[in-house]
PDB file with SEQRES, HELIX, SHEET and CRYST1 records, atoms N, CA, C and O in Angstrom:
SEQRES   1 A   77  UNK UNK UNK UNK UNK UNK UNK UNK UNK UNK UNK UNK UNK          
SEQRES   2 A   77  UNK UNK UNK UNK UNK UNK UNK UNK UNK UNK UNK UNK UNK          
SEQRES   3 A   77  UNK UNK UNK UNK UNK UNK UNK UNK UNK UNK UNK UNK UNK          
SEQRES   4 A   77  UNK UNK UNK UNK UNK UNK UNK UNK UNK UNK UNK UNK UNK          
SEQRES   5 A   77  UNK UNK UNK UNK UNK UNK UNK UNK UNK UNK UNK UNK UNK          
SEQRES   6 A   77  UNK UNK UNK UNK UNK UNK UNK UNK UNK UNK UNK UNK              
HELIX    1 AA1 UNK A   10  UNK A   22  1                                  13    
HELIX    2 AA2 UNK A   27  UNK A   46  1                                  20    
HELIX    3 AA3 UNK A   49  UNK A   55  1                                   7    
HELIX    4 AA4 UNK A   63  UNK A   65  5                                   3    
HELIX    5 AA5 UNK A   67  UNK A   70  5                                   4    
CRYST1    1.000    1.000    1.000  90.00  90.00  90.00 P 1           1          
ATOM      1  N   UNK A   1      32.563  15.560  -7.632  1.00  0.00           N  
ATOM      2  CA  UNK A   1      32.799  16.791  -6.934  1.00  0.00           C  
ATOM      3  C   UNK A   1      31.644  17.733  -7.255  1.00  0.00           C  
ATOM      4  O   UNK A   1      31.043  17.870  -8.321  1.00  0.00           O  
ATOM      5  N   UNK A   2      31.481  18.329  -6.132  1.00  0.00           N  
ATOM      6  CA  UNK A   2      30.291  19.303  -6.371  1.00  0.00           C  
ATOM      7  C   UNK A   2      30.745  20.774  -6.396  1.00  0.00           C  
ATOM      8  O   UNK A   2      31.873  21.139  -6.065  1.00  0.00           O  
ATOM      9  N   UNK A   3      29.587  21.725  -6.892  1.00  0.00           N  
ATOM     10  CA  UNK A   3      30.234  23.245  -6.844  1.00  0.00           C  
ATOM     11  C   UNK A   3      29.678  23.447  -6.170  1.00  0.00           C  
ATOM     12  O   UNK A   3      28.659  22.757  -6.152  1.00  0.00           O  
ATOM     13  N   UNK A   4      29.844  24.736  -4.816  1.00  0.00           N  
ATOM     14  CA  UNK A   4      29.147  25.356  -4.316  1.00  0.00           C  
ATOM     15  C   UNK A   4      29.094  26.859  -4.075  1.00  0.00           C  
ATOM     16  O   UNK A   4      30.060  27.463  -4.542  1.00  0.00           O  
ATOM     17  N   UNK A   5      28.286  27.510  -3.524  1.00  0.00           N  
ATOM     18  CA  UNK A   5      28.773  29.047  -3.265  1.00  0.00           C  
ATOM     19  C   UNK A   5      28.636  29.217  -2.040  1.00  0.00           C  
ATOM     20  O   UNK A   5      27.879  28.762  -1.182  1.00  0.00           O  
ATOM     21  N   UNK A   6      29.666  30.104  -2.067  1.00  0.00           N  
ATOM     22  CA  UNK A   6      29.816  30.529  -0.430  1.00  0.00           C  
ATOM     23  C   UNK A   6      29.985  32.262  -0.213  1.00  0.00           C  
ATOM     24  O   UNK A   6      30.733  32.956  -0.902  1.00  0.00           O  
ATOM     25  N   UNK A   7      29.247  32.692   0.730  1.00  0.00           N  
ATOM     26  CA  UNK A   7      29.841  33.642   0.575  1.00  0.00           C  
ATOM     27  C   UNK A   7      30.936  34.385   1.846  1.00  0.00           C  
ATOM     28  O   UNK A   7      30.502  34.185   2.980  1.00  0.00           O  
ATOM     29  N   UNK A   8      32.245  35.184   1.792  1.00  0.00           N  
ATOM     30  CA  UNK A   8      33.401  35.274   2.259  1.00  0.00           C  
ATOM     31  C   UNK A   8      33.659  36.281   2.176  1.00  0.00           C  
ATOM     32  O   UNK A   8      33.667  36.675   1.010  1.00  0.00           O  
ATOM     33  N   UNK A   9      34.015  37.305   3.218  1.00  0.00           N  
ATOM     34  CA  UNK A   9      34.023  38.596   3.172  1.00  0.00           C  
ATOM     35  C   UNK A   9      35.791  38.739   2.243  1.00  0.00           C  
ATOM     36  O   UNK A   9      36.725  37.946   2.124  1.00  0.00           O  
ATOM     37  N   UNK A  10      35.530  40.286   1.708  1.00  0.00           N  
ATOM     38  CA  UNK A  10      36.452  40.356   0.595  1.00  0.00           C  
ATOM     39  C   UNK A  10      38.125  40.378   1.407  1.00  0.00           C  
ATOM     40  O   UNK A  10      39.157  40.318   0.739  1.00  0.00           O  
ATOM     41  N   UNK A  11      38.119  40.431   2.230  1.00  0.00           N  
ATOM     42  CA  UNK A  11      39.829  40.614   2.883  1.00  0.00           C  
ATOM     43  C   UNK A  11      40.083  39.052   3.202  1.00  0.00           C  
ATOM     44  O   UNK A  11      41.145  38.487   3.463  1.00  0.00           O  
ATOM     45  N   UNK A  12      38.811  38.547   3.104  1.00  0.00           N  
ATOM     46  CA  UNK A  12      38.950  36.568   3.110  1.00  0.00           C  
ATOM     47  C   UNK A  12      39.766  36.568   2.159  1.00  0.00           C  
ATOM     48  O   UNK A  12      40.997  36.592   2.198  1.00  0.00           O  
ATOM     49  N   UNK A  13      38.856  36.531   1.025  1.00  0.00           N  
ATOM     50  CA  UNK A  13      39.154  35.910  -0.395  1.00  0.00           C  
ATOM     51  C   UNK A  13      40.342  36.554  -0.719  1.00  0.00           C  
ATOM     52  O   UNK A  13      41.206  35.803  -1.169  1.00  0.00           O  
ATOM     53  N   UNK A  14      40.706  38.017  -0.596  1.00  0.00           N  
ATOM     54  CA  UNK A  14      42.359  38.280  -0.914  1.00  0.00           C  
ATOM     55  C   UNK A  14      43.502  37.382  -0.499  1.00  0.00           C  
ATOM     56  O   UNK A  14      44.394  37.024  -1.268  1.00  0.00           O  
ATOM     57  N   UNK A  15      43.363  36.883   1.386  1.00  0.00           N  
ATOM     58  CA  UNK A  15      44.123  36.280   1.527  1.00  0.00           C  
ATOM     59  C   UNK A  15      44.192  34.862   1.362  1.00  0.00           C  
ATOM     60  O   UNK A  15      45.176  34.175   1.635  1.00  0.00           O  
ATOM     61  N   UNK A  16      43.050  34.433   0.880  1.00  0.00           N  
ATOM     62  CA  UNK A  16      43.038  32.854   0.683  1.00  0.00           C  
ATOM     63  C   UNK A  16      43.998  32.850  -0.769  1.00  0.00           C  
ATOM     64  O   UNK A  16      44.979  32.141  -0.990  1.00  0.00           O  
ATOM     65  N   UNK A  17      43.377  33.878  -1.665  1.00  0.00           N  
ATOM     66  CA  UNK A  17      44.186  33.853  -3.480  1.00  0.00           C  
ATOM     67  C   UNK A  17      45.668  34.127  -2.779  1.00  0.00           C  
ATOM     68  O   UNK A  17      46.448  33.483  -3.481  1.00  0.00           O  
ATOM     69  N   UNK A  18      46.133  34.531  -2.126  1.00  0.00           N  
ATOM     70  CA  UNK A  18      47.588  35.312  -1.935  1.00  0.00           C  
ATOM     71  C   UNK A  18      48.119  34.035  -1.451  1.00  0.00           C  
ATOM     72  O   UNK A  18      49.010  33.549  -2.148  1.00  0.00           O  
ATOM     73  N   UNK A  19      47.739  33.348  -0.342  1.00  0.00           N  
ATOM     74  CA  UNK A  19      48.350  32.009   0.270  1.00  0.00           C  
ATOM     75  C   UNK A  19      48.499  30.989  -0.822  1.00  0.00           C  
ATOM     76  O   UNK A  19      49.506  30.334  -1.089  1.00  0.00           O  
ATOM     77  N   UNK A  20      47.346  30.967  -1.398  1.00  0.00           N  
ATOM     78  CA  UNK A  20      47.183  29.693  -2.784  1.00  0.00           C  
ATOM     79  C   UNK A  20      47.850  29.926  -3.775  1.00  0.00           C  
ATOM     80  O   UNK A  20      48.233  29.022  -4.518  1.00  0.00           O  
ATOM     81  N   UNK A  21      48.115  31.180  -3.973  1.00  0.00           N  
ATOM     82  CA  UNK A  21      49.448  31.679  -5.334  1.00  0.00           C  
ATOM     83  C   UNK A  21      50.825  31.154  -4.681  1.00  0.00           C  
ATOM     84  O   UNK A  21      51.641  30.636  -5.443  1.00  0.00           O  
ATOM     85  N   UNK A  22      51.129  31.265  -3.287  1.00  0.00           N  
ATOM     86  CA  UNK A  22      52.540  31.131  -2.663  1.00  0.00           C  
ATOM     87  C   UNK A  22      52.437  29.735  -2.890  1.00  0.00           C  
ATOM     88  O   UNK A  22      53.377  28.989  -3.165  1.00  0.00           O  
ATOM     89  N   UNK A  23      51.148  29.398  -2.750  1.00  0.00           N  
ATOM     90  CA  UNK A  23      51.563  27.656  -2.342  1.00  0.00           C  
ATOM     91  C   UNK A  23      51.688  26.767  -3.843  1.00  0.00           C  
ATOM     92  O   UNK A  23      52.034  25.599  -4.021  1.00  0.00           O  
ATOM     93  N   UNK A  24      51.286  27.759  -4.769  1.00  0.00           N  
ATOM     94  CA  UNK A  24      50.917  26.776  -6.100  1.00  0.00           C  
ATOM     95  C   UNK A  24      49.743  26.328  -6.005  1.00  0.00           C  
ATOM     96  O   UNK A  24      49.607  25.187  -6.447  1.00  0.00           O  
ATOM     97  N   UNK A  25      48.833  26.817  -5.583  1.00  0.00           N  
ATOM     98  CA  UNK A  25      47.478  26.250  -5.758  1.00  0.00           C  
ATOM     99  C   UNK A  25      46.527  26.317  -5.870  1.00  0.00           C  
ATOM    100  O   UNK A  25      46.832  27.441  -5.475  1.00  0.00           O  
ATOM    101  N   UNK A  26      45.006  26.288  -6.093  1.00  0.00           N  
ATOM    102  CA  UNK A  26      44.040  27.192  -6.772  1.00  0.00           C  
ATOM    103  C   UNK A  26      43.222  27.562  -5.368  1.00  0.00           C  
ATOM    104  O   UNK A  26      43.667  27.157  -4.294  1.00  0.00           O  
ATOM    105  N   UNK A  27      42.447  28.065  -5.411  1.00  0.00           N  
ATOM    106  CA  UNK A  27      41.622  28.756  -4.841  1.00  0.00           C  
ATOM    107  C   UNK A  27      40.714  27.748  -3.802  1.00  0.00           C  
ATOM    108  O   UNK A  27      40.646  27.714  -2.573  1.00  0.00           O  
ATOM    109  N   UNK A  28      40.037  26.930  -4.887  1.00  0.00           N  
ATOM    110  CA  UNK A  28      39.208  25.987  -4.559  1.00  0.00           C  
ATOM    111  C   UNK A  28      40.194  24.575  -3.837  1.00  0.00           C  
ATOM    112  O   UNK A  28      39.883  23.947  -2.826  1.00  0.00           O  
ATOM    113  N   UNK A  29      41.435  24.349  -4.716  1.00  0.00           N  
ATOM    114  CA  UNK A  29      42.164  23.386  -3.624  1.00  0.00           C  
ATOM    115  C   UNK A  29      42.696  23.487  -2.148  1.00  0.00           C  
ATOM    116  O   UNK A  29      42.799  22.691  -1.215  1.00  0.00           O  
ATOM    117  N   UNK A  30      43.010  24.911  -2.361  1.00  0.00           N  
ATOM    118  CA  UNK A  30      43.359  25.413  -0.855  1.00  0.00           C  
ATOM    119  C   UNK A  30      42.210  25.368  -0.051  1.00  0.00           C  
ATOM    120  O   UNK A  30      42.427  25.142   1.140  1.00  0.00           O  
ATOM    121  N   UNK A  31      41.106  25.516  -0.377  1.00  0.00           N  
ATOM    122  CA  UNK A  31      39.655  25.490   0.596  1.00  0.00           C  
ATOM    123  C   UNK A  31      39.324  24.361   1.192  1.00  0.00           C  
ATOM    124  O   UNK A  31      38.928  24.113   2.331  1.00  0.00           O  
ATOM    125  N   UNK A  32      39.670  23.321  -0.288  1.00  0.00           N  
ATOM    126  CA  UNK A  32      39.262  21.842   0.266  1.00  0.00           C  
ATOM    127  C   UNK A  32      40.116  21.468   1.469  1.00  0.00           C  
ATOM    128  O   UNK A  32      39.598  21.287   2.571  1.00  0.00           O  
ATOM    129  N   UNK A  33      41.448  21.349   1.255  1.00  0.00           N  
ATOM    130  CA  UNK A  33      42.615  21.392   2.298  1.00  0.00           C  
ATOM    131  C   UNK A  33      41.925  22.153   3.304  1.00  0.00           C  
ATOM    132  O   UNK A  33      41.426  21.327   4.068  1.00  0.00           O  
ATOM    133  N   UNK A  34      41.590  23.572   3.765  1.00  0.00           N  
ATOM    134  CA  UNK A  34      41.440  24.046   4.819  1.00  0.00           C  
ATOM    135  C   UNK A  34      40.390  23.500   5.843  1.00  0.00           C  
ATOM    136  O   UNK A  34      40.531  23.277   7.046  1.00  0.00           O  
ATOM    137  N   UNK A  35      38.964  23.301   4.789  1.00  0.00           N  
ATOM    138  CA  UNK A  35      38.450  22.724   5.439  1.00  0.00           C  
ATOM    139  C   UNK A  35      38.517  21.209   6.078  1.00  0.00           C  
ATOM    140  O   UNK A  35      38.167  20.782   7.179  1.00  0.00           O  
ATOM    141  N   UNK A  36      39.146  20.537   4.867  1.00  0.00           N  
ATOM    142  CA  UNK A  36      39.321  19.245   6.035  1.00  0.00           C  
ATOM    143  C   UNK A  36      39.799  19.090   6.868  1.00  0.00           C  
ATOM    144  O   UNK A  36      39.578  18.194   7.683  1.00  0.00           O  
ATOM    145  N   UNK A  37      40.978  20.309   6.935  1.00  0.00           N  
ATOM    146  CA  UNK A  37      42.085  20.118   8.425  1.00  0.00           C  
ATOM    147  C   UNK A  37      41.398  20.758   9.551  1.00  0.00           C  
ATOM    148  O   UNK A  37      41.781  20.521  10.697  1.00  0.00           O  
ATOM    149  N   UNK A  38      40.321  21.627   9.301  1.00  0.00           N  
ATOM    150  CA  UNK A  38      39.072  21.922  10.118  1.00  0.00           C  
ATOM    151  C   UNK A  38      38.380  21.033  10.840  1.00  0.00           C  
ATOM    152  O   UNK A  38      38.117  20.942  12.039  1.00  0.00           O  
ATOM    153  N   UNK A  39      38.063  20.210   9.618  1.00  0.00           N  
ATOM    154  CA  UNK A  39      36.660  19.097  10.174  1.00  0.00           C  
ATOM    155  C   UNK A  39      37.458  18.222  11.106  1.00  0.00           C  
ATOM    156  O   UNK A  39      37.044  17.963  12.236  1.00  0.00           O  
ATOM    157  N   UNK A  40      38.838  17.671  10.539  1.00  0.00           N  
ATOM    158  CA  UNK A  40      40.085  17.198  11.502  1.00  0.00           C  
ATOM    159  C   UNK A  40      40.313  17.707  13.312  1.00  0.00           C  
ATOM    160  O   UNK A  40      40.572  17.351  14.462  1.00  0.00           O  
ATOM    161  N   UNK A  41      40.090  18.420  12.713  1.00  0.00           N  
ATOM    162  CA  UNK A  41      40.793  19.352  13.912  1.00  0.00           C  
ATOM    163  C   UNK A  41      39.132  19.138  15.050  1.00  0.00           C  
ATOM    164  O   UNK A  41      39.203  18.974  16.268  1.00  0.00           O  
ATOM    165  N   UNK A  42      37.910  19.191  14.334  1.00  0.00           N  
ATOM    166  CA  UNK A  42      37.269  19.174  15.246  1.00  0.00           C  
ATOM    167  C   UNK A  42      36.549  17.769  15.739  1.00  0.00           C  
ATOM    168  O   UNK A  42      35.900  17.682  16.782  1.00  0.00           O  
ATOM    169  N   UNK A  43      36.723  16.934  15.023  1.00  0.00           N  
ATOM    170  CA  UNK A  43      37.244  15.212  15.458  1.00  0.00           C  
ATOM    171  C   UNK A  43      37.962  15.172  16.416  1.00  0.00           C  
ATOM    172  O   UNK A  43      37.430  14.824  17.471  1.00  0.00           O  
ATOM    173  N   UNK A  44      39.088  15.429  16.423  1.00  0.00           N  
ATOM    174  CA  UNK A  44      40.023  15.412  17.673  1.00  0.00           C  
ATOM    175  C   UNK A  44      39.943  15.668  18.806  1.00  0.00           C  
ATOM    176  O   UNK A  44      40.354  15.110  19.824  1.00  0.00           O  
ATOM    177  N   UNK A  45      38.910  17.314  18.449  1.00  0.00           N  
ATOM    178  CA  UNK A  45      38.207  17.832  19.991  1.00  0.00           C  
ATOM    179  C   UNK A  45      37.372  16.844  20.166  1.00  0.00           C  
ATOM    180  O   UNK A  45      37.390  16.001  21.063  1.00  0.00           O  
ATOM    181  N   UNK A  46      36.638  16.958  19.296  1.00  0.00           N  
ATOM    182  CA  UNK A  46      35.493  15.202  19.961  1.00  0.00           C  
ATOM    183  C   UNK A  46      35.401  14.387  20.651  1.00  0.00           C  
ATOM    184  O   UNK A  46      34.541  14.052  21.465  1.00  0.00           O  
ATOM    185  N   UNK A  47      36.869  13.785  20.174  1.00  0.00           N  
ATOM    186  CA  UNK A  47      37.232  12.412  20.773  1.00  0.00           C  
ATOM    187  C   UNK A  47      38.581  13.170  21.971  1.00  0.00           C  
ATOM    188  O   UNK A  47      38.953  12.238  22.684  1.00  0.00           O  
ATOM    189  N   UNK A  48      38.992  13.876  22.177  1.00  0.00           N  
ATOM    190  CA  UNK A  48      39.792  14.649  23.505  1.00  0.00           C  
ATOM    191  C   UNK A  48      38.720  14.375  24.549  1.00  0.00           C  
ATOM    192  O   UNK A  48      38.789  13.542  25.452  1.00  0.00           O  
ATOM    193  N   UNK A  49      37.119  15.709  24.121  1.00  0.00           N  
ATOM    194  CA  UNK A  49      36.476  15.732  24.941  1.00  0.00           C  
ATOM    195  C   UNK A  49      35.844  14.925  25.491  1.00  0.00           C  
ATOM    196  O   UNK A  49      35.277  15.252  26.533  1.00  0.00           O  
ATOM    197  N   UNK A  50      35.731  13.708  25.029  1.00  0.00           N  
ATOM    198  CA  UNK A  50      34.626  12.310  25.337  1.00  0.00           C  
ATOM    199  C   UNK A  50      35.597  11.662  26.319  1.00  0.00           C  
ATOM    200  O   UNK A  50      35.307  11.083  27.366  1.00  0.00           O  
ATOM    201  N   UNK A  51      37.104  11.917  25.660  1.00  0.00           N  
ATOM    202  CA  UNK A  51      38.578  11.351  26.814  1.00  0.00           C  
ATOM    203  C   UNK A  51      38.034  11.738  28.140  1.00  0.00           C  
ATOM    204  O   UNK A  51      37.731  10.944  29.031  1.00  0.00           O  
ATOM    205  N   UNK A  52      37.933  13.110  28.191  1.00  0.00           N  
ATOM    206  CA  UNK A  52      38.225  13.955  29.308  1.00  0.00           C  
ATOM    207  C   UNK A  52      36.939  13.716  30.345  1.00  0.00           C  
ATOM    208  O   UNK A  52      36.939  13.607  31.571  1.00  0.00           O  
ATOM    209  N   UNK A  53      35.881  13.678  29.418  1.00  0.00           N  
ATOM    210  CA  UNK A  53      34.211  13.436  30.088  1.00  0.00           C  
ATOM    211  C   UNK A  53      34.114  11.629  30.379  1.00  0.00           C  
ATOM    212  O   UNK A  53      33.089  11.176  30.887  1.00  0.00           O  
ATOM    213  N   UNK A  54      35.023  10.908  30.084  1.00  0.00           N  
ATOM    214  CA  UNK A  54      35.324   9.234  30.709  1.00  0.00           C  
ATOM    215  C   UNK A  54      36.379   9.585  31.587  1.00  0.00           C  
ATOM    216  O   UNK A  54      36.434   8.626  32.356  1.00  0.00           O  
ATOM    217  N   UNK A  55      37.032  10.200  31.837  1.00  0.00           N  
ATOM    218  CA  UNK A  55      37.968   9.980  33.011  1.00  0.00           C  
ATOM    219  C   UNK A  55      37.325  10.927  34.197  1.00  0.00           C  
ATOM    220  O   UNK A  55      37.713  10.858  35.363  1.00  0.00           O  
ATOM    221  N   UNK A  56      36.360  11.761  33.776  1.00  0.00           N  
ATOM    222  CA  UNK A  56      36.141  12.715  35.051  1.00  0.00           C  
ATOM    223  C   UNK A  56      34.989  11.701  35.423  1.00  0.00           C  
ATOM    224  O   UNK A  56      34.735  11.654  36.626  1.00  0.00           O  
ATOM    225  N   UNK A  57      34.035  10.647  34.356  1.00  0.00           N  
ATOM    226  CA  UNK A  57      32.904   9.973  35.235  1.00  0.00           C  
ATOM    227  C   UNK A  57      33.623   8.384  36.091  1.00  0.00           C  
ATOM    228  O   UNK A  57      33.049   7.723  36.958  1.00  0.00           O  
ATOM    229  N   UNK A  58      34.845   8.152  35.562  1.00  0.00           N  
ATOM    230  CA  UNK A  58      35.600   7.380  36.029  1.00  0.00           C  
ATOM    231  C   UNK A  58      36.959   7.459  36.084  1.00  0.00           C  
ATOM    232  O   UNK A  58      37.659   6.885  35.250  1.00  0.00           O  
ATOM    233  N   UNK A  59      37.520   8.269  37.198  1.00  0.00           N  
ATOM    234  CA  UNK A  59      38.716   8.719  37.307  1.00  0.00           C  
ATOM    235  C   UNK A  59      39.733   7.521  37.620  1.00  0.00           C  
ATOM    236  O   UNK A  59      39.438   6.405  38.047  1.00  0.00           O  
ATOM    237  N   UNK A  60      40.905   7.985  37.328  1.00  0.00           N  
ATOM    238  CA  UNK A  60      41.782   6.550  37.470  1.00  0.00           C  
ATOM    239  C   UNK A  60      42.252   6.331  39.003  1.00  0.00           C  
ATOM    240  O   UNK A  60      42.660   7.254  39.708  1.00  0.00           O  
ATOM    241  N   UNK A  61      42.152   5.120  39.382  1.00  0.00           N  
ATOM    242  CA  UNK A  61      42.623   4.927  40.927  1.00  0.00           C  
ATOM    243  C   UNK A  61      44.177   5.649  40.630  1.00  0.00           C  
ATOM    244  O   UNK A  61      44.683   6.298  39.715  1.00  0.00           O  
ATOM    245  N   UNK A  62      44.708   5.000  42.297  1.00  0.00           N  
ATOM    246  CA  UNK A  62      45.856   5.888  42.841  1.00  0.00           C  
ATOM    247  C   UNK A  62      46.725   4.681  41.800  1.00  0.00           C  
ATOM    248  O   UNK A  62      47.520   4.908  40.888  1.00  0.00           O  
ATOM    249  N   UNK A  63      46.104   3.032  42.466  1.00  0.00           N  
ATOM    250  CA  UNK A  63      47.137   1.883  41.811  1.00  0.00           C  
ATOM    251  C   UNK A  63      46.783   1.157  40.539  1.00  0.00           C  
ATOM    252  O   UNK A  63      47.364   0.202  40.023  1.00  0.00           O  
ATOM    253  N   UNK A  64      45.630   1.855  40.111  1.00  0.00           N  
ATOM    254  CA  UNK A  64      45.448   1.815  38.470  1.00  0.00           C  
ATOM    255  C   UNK A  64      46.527   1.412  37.544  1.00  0.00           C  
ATOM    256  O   UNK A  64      46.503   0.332  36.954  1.00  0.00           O  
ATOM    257  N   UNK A  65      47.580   2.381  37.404  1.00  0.00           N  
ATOM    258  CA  UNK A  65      48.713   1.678  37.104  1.00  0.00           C  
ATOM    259  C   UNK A  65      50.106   1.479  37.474  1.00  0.00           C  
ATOM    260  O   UNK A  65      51.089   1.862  36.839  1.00  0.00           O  
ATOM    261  N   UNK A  66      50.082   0.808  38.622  1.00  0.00           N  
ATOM    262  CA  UNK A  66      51.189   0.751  39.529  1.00  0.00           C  
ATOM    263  C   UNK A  66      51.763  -0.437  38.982  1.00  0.00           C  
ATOM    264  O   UNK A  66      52.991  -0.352  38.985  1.00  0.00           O  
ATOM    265  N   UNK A  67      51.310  -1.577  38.486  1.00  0.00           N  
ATOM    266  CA  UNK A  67      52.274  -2.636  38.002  1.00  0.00           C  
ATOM    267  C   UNK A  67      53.308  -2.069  37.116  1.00  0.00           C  
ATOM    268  O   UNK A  67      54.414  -2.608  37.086  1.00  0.00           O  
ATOM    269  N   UNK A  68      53.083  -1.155  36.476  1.00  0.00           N  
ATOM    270  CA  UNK A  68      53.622  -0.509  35.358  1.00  0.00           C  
ATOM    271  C   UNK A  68      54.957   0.263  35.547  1.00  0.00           C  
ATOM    272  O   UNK A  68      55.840   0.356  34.695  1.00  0.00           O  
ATOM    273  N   UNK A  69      54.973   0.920  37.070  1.00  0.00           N  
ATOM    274  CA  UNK A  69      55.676   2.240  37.461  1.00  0.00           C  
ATOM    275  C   UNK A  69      57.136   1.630  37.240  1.00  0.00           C  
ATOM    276  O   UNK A  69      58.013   2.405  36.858  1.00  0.00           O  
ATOM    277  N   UNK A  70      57.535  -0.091  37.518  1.00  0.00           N  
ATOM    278  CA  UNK A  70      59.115  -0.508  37.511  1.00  0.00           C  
ATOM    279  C   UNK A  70      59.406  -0.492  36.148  1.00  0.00           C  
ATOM    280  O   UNK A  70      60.556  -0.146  35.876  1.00  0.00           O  
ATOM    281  N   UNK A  71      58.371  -0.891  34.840  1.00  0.00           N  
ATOM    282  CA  UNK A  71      58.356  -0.791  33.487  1.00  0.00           C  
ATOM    283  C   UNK A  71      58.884   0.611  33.106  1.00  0.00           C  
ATOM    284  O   UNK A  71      59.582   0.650  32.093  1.00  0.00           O  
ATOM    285  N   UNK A  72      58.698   1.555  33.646  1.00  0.00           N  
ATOM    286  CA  UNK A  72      59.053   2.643  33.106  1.00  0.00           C  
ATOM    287  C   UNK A  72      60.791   3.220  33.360  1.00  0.00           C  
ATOM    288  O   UNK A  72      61.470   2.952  34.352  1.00  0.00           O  
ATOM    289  N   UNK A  73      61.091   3.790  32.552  1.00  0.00           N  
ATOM    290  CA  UNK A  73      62.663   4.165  31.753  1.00  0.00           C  
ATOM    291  C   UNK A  73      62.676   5.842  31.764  1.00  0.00           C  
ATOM    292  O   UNK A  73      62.369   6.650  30.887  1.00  0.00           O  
ATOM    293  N   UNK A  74      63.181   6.023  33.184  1.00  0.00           N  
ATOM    294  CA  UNK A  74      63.563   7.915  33.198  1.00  0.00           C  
ATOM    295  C   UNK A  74      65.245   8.061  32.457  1.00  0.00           C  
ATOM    296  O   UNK A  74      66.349   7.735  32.893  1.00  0.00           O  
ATOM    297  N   UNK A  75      64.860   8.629  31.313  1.00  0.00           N  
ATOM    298  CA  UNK A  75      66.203   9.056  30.717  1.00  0.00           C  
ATOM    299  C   UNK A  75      66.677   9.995  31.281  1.00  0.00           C  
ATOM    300  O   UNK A  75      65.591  10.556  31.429  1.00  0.00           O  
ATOM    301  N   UNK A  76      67.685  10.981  31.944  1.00  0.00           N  
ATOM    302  CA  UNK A  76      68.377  11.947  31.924  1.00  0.00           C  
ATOM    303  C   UNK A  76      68.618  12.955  30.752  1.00  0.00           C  
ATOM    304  O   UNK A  76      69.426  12.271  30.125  1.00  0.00           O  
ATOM    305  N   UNK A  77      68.528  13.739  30.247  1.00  0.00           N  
ATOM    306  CA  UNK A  77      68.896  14.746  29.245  1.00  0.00           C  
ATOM    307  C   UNK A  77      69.918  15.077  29.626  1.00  0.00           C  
ATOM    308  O   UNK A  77      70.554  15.939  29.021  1.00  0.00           O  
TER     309      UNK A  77                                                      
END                                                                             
């Protein structure tokens, strides 16, 4: 593990210590957590957007998946 510095304006750092006291946890663990659910979070857009940029350069036909449509199970609520 490495140290680093960062710098975080002061109404940051109040509420990061205030969340990490509620949660039981230090300062620096809550960061690690935040940021990975960050870096997470922007993976997802990644791979959404690459979804979205393959279906707009190859959109799905009308009978693309029509074998499928009797396979499918409409429940009622």
């Amino acid at each position: 593990m490495r140290t680093v510095q960062m710098t975080l304006d002061d109404d940051l750092v109040t509420a990061v210590d205030r969340v990490a006291k509620q949660m039981g946890t230090t300062r620096s663990a809550f960061t690690r957590k935040a940021l990975r659910a960050a870096i997470e979070k922007a993976h997802v857009a990644g791979l959404e957007r690459r979804h979205r940029e393959g279906y707009k350069r190859k959109p799905v036909k009308p009978e693309e998946f029509g074998d499928w449509q009797s396979e499918q199970v409409w429940v009622e609520p």
